[in-house]
N, CA and C of each residue as an Amber inpcrd file, in Angstrom:
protein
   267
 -14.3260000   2.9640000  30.6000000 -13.9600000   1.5740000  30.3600000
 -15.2180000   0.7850000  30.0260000 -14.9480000  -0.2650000  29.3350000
 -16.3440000  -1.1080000  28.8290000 -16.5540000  -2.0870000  30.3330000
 -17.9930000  -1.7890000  29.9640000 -18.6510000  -2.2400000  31.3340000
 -19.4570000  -3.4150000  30.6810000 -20.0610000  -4.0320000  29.5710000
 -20.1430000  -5.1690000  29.0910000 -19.3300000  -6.0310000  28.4520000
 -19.5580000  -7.2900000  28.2800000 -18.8680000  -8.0720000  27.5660000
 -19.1020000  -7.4760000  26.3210000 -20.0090000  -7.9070000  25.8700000
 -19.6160000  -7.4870000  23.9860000 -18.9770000  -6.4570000  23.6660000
 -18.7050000  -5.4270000  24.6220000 -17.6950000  -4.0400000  24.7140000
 -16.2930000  -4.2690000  24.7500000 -16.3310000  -5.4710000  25.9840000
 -14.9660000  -5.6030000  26.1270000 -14.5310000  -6.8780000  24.7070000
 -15.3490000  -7.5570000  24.3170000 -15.2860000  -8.4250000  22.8890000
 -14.7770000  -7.4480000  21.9840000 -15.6530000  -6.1350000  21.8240000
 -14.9250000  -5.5930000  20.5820000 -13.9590000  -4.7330000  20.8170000
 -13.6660000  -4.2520000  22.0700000 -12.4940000  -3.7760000  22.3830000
 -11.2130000  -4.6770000  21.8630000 -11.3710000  -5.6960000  21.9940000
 -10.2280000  -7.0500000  21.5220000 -10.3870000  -6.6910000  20.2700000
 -10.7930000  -6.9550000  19.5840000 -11.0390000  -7.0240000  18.1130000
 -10.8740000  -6.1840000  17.0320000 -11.0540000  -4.9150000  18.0590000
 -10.6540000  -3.7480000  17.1460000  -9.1340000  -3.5180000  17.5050000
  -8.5180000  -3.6060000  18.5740000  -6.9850000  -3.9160000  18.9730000
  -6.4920000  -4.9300000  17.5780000  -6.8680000  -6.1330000  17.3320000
  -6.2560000  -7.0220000  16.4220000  -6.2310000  -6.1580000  15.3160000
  -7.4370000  -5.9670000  15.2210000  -7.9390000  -5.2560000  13.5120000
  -6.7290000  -4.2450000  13.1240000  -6.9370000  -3.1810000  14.1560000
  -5.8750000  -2.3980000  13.9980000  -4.3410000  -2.7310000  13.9020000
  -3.9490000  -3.9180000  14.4980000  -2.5240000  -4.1860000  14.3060000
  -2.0520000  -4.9200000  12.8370000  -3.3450000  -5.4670000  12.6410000
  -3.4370000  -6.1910000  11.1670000  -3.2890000  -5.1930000  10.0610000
  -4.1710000  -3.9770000  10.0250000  -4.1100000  -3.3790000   9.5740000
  -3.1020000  -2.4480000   9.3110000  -2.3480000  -2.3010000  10.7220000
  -1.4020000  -1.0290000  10.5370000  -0.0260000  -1.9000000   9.9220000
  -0.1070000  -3.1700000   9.8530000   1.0340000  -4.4150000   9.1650000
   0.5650000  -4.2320000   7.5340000  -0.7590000  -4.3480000   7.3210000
  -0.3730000  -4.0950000   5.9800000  -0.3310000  -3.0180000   4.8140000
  -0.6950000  -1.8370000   5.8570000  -0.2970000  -0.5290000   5.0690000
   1.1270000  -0.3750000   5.1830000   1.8020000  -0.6450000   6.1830000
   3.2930000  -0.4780000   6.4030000   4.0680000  -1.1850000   4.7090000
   3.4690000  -2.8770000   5.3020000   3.7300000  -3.4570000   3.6780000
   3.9550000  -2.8000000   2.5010000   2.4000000  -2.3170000   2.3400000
   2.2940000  -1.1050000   1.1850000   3.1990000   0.2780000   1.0400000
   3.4670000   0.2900000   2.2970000   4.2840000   1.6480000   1.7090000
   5.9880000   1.1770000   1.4110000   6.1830000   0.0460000   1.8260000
   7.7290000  -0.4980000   1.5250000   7.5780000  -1.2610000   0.3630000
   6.5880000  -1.1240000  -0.2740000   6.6580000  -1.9210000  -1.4740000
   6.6470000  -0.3850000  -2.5170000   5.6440000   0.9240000  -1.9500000
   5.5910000   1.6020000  -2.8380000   7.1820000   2.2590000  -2.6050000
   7.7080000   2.6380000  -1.4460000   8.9100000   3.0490000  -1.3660000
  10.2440000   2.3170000  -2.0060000  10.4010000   1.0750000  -2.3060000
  10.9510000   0.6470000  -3.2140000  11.2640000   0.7080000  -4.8570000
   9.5380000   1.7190000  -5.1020000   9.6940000   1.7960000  -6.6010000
   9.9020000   2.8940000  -6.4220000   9.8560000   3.8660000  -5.6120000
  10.1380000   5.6210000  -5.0850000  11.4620000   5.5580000  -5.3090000
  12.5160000   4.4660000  -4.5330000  13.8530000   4.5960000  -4.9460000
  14.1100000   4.4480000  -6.3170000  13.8660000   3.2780000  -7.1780000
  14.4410000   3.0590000  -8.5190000  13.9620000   4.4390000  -9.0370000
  12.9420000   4.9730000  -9.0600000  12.5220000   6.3320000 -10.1790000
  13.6630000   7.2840000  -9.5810000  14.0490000   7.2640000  -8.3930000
  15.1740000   8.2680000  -8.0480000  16.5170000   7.9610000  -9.0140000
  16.3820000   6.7940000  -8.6130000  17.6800000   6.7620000  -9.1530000
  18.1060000   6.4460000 -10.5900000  17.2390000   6.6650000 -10.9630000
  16.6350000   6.7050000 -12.6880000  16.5970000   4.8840000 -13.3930000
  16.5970000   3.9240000 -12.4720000  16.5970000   2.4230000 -13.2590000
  15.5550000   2.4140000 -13.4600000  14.8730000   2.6150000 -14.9510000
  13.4060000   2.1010000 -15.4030000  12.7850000   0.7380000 -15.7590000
  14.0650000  -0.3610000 -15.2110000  14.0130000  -1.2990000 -15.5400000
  13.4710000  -2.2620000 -14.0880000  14.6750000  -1.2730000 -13.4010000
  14.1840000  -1.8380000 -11.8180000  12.8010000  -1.2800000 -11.3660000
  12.7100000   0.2570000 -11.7310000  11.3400000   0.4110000 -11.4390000
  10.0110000   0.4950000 -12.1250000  10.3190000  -0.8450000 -13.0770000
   9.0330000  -1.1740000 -13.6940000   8.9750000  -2.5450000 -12.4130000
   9.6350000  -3.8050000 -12.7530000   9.5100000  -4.7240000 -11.9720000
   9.4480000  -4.3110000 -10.2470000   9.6170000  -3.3710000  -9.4790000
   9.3230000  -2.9500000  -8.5770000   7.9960000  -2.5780000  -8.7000000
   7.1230000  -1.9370000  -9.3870000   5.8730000  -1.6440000  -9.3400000
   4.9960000  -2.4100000  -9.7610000   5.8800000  -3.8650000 -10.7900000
   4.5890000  -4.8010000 -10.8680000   4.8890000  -5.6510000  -9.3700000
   5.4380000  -5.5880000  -8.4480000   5.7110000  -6.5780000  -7.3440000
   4.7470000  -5.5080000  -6.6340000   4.8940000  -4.1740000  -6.6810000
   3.6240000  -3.4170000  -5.6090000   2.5730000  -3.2530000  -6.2650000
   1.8750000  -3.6300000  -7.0650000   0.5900000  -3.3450000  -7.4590000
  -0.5900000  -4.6090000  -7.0470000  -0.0410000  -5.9110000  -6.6870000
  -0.9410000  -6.8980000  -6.4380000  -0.7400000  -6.5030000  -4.4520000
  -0.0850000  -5.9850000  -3.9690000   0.1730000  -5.4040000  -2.8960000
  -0.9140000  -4.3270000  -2.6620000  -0.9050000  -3.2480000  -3.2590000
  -1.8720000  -2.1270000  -3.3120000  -3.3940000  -2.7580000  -3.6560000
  -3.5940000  -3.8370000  -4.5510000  -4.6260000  -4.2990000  -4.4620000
  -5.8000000  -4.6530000  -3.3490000  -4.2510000  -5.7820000  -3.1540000
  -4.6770000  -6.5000000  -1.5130000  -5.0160000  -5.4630000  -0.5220000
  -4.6790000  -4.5040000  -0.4100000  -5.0180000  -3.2750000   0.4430000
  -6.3950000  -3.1090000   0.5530000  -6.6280000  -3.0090000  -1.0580000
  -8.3830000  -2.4330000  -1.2750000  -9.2530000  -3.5140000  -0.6270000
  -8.5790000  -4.4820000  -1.1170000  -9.5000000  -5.9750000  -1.3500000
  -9.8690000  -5.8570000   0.8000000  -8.9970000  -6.0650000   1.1950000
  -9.0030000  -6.0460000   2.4620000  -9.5540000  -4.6640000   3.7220000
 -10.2150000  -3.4630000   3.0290000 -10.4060000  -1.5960000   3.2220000
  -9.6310000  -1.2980000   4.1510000  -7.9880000  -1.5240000   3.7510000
  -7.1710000  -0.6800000   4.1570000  -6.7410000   0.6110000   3.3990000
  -7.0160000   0.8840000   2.3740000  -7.1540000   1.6820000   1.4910000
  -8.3090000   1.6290000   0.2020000  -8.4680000   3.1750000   0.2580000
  -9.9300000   2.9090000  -0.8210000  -9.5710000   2.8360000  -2.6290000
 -10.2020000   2.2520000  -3.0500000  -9.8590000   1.9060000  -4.6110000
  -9.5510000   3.0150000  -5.5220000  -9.8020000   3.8980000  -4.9100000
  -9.6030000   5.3740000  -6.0300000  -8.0550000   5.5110000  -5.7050000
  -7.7170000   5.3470000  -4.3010000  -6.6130000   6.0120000  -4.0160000
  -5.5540000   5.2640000  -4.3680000  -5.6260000   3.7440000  -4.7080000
  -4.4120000   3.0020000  -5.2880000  -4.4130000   3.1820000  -6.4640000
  -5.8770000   3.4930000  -6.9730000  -6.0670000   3.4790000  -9.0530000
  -5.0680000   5.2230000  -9.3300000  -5.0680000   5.7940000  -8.1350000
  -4.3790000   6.9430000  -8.0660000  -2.6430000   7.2640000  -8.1310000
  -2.2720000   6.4600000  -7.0540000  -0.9460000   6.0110000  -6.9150000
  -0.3050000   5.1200000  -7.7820000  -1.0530000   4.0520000  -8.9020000
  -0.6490000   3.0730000  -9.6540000  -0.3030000   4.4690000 -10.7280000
  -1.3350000   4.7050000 -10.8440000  -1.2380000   5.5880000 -12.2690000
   0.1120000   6.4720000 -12.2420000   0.0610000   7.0170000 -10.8910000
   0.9200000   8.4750000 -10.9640000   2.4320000   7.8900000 -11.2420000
   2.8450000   6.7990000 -10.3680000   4.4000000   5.6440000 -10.2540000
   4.0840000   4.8830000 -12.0100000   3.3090000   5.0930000 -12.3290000
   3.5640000   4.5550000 -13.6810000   3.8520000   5.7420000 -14.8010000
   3.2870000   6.6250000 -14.4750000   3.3550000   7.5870000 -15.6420000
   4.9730000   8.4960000 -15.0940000   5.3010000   8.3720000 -14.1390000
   6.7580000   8.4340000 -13.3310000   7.5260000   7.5570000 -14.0940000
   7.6810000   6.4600000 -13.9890000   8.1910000   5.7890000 -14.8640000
   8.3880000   5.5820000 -16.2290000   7.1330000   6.1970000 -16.9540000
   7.0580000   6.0240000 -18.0680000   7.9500000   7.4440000 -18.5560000
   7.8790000   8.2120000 -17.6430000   8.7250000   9.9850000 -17.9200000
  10.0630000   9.4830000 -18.1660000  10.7910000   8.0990000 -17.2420000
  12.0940000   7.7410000 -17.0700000  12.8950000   7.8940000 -18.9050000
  12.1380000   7.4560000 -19.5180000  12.3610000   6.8660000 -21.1210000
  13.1970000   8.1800000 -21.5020000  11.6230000   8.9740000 -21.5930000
  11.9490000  10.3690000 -22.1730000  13.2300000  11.3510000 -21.5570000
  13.0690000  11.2580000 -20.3370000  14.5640000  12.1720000 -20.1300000
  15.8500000  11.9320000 -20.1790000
């Protein structure tokens, strides 16, 4: 157990951090799971406008290092080129 204050200070802090944090990856994944459904269910219409509503979402992620920038430039790409397959089949 923390036996100083500034221990027990960041003990608090990293408690918040973490709840903040684990709120807005959750965000992120119900925003990416929303465009996961439309590509299921083949609306390329719904899941274009679903992925421009999660991409300033996935941003905010980086912007904030809840996730690192490669890994949303990763996930944008892959749900887009998913989508873009919708046309063709």
């Amino acid at each position: 157990m923390a036996n100083t204050a500034s221990a027990r200070k960041r003990i608090r802090q990293n408690e918040r951090r973490n709840a903040r944090n684990t709120a807005r990856l959750s965000r992120v994944r119900t925003f990416v799971k929303k465009v996961e459904v439309a590509i299921a269910t083949g609306k390329k219409d719904d899941a274009a406008v679903a992925l421009r509503a999660a991409q300033p979402e996935l941003q905010r992620a980086v912007g904030k290092g809840v996730l690192h920038a490669n890994t949303v430039a990763r996930r944008i790409s892959r749900l887009s080129a998913r989508i873009k397959s919708l046309a063709a089949a």
